[in-house]
C-alpha positions as CSV (number, residue, x, y, z in Angstrom):
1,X,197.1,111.4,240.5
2,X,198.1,114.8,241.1
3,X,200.6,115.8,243.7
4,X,197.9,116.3,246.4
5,X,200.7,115.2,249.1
6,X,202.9,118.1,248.0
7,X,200.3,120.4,248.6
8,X,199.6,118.9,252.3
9,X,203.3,119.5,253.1
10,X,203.7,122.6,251.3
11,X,200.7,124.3,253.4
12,X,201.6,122.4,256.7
13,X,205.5,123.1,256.7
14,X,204.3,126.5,255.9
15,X,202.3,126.9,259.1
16,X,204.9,125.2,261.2
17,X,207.4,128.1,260.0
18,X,204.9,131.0,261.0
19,X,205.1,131.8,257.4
20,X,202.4,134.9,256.3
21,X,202.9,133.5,252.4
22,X,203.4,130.2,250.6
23,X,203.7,129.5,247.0
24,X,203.0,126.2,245.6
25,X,203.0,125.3,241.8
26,X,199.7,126.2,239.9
27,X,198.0,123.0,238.7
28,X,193.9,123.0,238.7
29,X,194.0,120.5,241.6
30,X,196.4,122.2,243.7
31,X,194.0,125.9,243.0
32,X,190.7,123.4,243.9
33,X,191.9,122.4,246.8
34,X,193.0,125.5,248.0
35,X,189.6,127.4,247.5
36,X,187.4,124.2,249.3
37,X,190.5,125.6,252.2
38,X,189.6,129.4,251.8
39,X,186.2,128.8,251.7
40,X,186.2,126.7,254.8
41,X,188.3,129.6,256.7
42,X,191.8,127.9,256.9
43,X,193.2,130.6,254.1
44,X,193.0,134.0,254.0
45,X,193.6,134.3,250.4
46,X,194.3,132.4,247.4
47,X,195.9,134.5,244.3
48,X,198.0,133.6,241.1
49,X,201.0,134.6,240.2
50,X,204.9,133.9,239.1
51,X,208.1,132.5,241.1
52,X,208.4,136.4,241.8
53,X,205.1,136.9,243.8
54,X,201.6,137.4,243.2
55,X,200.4,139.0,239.9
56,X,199.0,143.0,240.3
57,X,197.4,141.9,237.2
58,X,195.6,139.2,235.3
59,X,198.3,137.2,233.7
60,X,197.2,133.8,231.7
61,X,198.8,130.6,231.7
62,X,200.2,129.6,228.2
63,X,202.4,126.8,227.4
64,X,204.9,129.5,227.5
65,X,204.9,130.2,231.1
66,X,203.2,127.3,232.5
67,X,207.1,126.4,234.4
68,X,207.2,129.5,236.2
69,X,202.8,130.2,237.4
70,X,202.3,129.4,241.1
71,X,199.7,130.1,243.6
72,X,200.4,132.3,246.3
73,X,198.2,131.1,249.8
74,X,197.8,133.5,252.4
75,X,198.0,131.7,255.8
76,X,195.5,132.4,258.4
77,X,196.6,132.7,262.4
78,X,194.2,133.5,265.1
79,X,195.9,135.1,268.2
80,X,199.4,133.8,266.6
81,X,198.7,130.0,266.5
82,X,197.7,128.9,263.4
83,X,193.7,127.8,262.0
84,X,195.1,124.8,260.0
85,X,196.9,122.6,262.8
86,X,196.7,118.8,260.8
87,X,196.6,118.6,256.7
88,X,196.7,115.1,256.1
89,X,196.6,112.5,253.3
90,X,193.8,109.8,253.3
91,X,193.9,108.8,250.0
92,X,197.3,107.6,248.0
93,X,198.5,107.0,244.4
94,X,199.1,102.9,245.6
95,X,195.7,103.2,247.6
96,X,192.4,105.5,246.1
97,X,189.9,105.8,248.8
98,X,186.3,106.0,247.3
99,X,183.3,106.9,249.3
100,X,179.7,106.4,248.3
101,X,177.4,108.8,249.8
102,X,176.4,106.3,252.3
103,X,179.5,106.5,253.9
104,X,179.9,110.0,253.3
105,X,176.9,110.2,255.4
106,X,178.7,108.4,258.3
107,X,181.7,109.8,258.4
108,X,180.4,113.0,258.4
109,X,177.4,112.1,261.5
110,X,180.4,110.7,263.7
111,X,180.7,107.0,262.7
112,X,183.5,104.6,261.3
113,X,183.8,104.4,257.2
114,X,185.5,101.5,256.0
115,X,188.8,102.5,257.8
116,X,188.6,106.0,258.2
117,X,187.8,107.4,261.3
118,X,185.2,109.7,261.4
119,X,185.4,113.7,261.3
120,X,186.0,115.6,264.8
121,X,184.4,118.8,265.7
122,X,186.3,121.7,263.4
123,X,187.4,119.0,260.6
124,X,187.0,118.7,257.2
125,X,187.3,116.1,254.5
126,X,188.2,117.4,251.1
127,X,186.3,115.2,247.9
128,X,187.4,114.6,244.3
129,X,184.3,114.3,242.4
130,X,182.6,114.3,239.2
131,X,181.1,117.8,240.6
132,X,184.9,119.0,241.2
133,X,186.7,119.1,243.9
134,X,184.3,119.8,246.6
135,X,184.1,119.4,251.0
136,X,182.5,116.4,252.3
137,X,179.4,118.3,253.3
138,X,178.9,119.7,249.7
139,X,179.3,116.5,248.6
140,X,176.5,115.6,250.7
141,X,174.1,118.1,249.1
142,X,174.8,117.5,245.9
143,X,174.6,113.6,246.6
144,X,177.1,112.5,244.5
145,X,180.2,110.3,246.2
146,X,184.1,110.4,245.4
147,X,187.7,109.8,246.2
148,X,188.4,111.3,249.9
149,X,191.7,113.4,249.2
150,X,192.7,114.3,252.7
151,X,191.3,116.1,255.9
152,X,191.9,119.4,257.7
153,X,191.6,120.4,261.5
């Protein structure tokens, strides 16, 4: 399983710091979960780049400079506090958490799933699926069910 805890810290420790900028290594799960958070509003802006800083322009990963790609996330505030205040973990390497659409469908309308608590006003749940990596309201819509990554408030 991909370092999806990493990423959690990464973006919260960022917050917590006041920082503008974070990067955090490029991997196609870490650059999925960070557009479900920029589309959702809890990013200002997701871009590629190097240790250095964000690329000015398109530079491809090749097995050449795979060590040294990151992705540079933007960090949205609103009056100085930050959007994102809880990024948490849900599901682990020793213990996958898998959601049929069913309980997707109660979590989401207020009620208890297996052991997860449901979603609170201004929350998301972020879903691996076959469909990609996706919100638990897309997931919805496109009726297909998944491991529950983590959640965002």
């Amino acid at each position: 399983m991909p370092r999806v805890h990493d990423l959690c810290a990464r973006i919260q420790n960022g917050f917590r710091a006041r920082l503008q900028t974070i990067a955090i290594p490029e991997t196609k799960m870490n650059l999925a979960i960070s557009q479900v958070l920029y589309r959702e509003g809890f990013l200002s802006s997701v871009s590629r780049g190097n240790h250095v800083g964000p690329d000015t322009t398109y530079t491809p990963t090749t097995p050449d400079n795979v060590a040294t790609r990151r992705l540079w996330l933007n960090l949205k505030y609103k009056e100085n506090q930050p959007v994102l205040s809880k990024l948490s973990i849900v599901s682990k390497p020793s213990k996958k958490v898998t959601f049929t659409v069913n309980e997707m469908k109660n979590m989401a309308n207020g009620r208890r799933a297996k052991f997860i608590k449901p979603l609170q006003p201004g929350e998301i749940a972020i879903m691996n699926t076959n469909c990609g990596v996706l919100e638990l309201q897309e997931a919805i819509q496109k009726n297909v069910g998944g491991e529950i990554l983590c959640r965002a408030s």
